[in-house]
Residue frames relative to the residue before (quaternion, step in Angstrom):
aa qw qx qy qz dx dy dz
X 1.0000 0.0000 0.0000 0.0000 0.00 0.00 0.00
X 0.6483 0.5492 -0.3554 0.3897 3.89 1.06 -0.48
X 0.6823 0.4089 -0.3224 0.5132 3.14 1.35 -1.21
X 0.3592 0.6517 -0.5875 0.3181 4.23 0.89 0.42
X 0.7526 0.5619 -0.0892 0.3316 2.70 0.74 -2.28
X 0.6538 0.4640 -0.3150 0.5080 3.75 1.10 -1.02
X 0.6705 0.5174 -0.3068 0.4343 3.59 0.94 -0.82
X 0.4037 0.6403 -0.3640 0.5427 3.75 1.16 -0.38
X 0.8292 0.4879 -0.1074 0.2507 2.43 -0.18 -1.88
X 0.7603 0.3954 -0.1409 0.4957 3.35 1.17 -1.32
X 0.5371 0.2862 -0.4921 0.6225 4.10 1.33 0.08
X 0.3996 0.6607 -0.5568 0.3062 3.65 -0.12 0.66
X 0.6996 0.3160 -0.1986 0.6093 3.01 0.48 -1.83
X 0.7994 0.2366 -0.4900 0.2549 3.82 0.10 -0.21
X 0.4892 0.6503 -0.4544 0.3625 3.49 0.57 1.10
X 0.3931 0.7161 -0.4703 0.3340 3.20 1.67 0.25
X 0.5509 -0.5432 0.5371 0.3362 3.52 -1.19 0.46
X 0.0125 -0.6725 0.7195 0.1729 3.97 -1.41 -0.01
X 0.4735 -0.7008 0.5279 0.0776 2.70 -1.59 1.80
X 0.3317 -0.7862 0.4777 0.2090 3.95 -0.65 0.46
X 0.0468 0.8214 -0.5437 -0.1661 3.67 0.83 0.78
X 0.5013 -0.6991 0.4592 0.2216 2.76 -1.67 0.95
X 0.7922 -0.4418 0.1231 0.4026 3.49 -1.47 0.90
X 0.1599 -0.7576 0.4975 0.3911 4.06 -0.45 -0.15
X 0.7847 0.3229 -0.4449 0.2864 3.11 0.79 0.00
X 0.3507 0.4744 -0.5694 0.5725 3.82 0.76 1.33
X 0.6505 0.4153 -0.4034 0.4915 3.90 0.67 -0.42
X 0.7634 0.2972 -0.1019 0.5643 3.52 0.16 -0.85
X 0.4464 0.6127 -0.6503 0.0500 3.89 0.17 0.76
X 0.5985 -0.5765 0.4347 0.3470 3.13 -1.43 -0.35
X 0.2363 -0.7306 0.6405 0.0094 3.65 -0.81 0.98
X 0.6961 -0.4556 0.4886 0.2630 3.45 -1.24 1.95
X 0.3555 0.6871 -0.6122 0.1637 3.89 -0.83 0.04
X 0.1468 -0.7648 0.6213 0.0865 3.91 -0.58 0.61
X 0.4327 -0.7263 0.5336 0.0226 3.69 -1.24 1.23
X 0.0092 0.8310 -0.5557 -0.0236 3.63 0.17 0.53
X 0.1179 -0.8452 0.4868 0.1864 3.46 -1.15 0.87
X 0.4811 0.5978 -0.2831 0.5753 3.32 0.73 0.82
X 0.1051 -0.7956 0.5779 0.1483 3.87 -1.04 0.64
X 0.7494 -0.4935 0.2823 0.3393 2.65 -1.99 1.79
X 0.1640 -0.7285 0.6617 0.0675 3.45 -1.57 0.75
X 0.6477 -0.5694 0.3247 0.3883 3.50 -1.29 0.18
X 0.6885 0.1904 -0.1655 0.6800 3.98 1.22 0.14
X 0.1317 0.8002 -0.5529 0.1914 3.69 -1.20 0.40
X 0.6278 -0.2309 0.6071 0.4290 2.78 -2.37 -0.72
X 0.0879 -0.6329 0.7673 0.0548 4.06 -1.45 0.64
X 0.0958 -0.7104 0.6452 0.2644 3.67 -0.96 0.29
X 0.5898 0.6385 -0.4909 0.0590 3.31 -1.57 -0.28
X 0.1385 0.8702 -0.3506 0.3173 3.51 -0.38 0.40
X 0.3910 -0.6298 0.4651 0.4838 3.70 -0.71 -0.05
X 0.4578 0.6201 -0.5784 0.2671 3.94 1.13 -0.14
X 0.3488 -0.5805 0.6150 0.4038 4.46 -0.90 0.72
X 0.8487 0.2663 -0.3594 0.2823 3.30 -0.58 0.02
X 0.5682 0.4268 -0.2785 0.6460 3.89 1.11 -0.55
X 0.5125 0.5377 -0.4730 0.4737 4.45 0.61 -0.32
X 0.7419 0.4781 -0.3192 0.3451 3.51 0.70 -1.00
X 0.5952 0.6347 -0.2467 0.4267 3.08 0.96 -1.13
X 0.4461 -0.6433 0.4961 0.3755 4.00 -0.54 1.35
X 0.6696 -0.4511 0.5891 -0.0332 2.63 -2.41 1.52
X 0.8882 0.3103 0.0178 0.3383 3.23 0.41 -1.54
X 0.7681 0.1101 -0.3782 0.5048 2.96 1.36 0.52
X 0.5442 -0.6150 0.4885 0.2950 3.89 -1.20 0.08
X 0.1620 0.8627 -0.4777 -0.0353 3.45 -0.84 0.92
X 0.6636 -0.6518 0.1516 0.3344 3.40 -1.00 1.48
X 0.7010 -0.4705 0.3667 0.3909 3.70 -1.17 0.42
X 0.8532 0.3140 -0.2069 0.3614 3.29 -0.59 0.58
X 0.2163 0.8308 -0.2630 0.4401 2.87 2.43 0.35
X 0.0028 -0.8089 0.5673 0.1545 4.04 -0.37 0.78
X 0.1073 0.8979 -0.4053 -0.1338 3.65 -0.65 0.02
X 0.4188 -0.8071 0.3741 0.1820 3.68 -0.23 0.82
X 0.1260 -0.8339 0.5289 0.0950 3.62 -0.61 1.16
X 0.2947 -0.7644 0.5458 0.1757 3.43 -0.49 1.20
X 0.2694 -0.8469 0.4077 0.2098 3.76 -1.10 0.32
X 0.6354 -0.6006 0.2881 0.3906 3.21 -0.47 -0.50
X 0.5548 0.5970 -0.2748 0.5101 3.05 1.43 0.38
X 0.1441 -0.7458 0.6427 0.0993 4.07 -0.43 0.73
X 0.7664 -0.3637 0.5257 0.0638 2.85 -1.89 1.17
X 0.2970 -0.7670 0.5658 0.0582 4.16 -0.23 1.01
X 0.7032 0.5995 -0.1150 0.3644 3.35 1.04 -0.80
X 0.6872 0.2257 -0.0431 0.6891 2.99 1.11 -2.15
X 0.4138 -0.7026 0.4727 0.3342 3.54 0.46 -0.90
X 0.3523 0.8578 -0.2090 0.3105 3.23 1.79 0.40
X 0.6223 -0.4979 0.4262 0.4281 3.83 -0.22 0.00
X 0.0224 -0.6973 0.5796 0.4210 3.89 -0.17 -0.46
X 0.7206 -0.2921 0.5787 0.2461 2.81 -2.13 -0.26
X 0.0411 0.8350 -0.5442 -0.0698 3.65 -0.84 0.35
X 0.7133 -0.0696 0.1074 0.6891 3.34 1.30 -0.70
X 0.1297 -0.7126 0.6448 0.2442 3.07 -1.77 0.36
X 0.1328 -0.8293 0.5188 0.1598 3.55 -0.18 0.58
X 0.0930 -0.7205 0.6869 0.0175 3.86 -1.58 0.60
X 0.0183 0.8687 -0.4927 -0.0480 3.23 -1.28 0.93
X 0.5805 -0.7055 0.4066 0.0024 2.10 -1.82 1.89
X 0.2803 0.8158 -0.4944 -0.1071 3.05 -1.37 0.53
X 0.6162 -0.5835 0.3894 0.3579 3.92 -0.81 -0.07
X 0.6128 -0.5990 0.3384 0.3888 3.19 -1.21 -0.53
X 0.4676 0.5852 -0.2567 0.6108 3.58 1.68 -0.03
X 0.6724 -0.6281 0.3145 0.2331 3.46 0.97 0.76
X 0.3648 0.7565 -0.3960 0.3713 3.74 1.69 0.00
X 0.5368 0.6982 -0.4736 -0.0008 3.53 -0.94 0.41
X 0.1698 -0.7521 0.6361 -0.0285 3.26 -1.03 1.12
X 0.6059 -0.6476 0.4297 0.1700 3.22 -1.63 0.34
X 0.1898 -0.7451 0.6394 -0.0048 3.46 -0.09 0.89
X 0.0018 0.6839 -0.7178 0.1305 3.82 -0.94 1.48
X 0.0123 0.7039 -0.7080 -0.0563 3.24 -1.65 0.83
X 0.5691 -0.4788 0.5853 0.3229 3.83 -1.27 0.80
């Protein structure tokens, strides 16, 4: 009668379904997105464009000279597992009211 019960017991577990999880790194990727420290103002730095690192940076609003803002990439960090860095950008401007973003890797 034990060796019923163990046999049962043991085409059970191999009737269990297997689940296919799905990749993590297509789940978890990273997505361009830029970090501004500083709030939008009525004149400024604007981002977008075909420039990769100033495109990211919001269109729709204007931030003030002297504004820094970080552009994360799409690429993550093997080590930490982290987003990387791509650029930090700062904007510049003059006295004639000029200003544009200026990004370095």
């Amino acid at each position: 009668m034990k060796r019923l019960v163990c046999v049962a017991a043991c085409l059970a577990c191999n009737q269990a379904a297997l689940v296919t999880l799905p990749d993590a790194a297509a789940e978890d990727a990273c997505v361009a997105h830029a970090v501004a420290f500083c709030d939008a103002a009525s004149s400024g730095c604007v981002g977008g464009g075909s420039d990769p690192y100033v495109g990211v940076l919001p269109a729709d609003a204007a931030f003030p000279v002297g504004c820094t803002a970080n552009v994360i990439g799409t690429e993550r960090n093997t080590v930490t597992g982290v987003c990387k860095l791509a650029a930090t950008c700062t904007c510049d401007g003059d006295d004639a009211g000029n200003a544009a973003w200026t990004c370095a890797p």
